[in-house]
ZAKE-114651 format. One record per residue (C-alpha): residue number from 1; residue in three letters; x, y, z. Coordinates in Angstrom, 3 decimals. Each point is the difference from the previous one (the first is absolute). Layout:
<site><resi>NUM</resi><resn>ala</resn><px>X</px><py>Y</py><pz>Z</pz></site>
...
***
This chain:
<site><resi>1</resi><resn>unk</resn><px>91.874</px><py>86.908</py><pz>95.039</pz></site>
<site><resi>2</resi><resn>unk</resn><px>-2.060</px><py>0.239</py><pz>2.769</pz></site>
<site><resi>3</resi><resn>unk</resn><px>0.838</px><py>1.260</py><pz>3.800</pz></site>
<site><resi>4</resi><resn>unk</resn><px>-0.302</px><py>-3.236</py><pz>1.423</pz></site>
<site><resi>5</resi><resn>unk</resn><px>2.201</px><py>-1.357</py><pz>2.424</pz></site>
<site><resi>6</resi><resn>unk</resn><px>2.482</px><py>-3.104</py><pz>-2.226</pz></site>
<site><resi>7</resi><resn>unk</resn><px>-1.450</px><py>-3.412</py><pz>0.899</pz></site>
<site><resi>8</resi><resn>unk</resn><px>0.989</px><py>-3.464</py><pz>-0.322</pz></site>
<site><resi>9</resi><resn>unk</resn><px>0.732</px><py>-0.681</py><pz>-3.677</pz></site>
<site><resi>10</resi><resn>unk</resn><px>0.288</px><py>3.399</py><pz>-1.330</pz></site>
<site><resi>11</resi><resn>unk</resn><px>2.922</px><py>0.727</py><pz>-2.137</pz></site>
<site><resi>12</resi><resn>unk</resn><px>1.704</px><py>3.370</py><pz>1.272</pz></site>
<site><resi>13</resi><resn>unk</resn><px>3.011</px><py>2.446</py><pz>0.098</pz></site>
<site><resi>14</resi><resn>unk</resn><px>1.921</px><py>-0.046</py><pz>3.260</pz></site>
<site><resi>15</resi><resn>unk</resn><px>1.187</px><py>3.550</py><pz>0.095</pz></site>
<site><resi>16</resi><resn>unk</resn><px>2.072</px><py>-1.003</py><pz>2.629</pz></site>
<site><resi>17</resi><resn>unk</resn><px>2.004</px><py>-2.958</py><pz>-1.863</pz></site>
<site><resi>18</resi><resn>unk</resn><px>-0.368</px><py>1.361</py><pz>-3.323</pz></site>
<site><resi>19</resi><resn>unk</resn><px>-1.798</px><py>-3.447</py><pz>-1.356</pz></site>
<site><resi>20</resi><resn>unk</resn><px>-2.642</px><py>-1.395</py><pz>-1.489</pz></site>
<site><resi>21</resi><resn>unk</resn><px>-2.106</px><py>-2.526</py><pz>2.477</pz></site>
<site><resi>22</resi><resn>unk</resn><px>-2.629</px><py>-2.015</py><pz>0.764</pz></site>
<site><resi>23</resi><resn>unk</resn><px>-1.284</px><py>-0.206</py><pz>3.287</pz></site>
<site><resi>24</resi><resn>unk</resn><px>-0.267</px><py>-2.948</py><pz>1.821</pz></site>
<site><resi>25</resi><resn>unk</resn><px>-1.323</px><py>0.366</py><pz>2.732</pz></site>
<site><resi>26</resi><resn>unk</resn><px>-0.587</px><py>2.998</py><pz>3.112</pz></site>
<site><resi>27</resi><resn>unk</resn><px>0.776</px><py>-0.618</py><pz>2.938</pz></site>
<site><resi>28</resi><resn>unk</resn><px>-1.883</px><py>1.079</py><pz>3.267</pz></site>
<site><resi>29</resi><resn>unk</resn><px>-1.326</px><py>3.033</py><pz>-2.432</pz></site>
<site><resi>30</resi><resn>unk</resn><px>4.283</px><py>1.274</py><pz>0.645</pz></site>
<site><resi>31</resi><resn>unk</resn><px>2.097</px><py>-1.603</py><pz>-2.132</pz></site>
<site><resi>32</resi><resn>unk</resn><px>-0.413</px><py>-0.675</py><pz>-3.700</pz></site>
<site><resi>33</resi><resn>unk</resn><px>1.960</px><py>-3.318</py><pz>-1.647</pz></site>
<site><resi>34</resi><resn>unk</resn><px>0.848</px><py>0.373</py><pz>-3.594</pz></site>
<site><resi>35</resi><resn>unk</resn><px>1.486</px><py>-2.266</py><pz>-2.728</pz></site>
<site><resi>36</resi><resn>unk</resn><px>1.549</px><py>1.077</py><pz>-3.330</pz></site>
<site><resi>37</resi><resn>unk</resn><px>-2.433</px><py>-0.786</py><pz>-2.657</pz></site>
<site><resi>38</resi><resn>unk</resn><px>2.470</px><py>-2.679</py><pz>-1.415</pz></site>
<site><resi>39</resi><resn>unk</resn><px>2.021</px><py>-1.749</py><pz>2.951</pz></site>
<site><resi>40</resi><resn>unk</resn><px>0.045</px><py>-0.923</py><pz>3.297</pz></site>
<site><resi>41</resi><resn>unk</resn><px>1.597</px><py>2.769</py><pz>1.727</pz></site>
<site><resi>42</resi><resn>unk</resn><px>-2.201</px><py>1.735</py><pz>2.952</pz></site>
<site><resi>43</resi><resn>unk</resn><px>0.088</px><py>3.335</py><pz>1.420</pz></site>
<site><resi>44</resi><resn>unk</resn><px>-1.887</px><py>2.163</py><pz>2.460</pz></site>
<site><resi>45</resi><resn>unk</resn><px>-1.700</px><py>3.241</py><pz>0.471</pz></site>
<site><resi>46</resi><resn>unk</resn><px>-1.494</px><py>1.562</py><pz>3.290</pz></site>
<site><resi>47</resi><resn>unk</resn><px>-1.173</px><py>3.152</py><pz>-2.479</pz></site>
<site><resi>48</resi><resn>unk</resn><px>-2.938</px><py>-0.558</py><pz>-2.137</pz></site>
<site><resi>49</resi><resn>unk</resn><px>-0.146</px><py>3.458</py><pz>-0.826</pz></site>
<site><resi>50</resi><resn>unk</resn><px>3.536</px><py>-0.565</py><pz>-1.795</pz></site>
<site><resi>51</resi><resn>unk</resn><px>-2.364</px><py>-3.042</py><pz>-2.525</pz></site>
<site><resi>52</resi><resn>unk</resn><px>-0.771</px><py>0.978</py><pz>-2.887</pz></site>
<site><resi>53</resi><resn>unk</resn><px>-2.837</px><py>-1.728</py><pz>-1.661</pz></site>
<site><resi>54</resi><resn>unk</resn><px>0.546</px><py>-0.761</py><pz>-3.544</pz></site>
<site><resi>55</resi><resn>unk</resn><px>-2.608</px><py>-3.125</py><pz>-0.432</pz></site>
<site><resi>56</resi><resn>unk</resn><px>-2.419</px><py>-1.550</py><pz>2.171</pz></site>
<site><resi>57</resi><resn>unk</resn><px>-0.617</px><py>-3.387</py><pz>1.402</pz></site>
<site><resi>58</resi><resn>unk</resn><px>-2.693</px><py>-0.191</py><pz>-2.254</pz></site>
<site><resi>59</resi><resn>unk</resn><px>1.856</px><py>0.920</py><pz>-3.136</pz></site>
<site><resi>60</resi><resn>unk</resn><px>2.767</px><py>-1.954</py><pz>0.968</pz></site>
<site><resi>61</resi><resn>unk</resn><px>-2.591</px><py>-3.473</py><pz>0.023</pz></site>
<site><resi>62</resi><resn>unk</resn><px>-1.433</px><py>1.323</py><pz>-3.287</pz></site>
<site><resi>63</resi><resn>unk</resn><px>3.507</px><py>-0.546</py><pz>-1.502</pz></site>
<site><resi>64</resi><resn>unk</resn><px>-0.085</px><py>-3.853</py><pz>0.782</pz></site>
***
C-alpha cells in the first residue's frame, strides 16, 4: 500500500487494538474514529503511524 497518511473511509489495521476498521472520521488532524467493518462499535486512535492501510477509500466505493 502506499505511505499515505489513513483517511476517512479507508479500511485499516489498528496495531494498537488489534482490529480491523474503517475510519470515520479525523479529528482536528489528532484523533482518528474507527468502526468495525460490521457493527456499530467506535474506537479511537491518536497514532496514525500504528494504521495500517489495507484498502483505500477508493477501492472501498468500487466495492458498492
Amino acid at each position: 500500500m502506499s505511505g499515505r497518511t489513513p483517511w476517512v473511509g479507508d479500511l485499516v489495521h489498528d496495531e494498537e487494538a488489534d482490529r480491523r476498521g474503517i475510519v470515520t472520521d479525523v479529528r482536528g488532524g489528532t484523533v482518528w474514529v474507527l468502526r468495525p467493518e460490521y457493527g456499530v462499535e467506535r474506537w479511537t486512535s491518536e497514532r496514525p503511524e500504528r494504521l495500517t492501510l489495507l484498502t483505500p477509500r477508493e477501492e472501498m466505493l468500487e466495492r458498492l
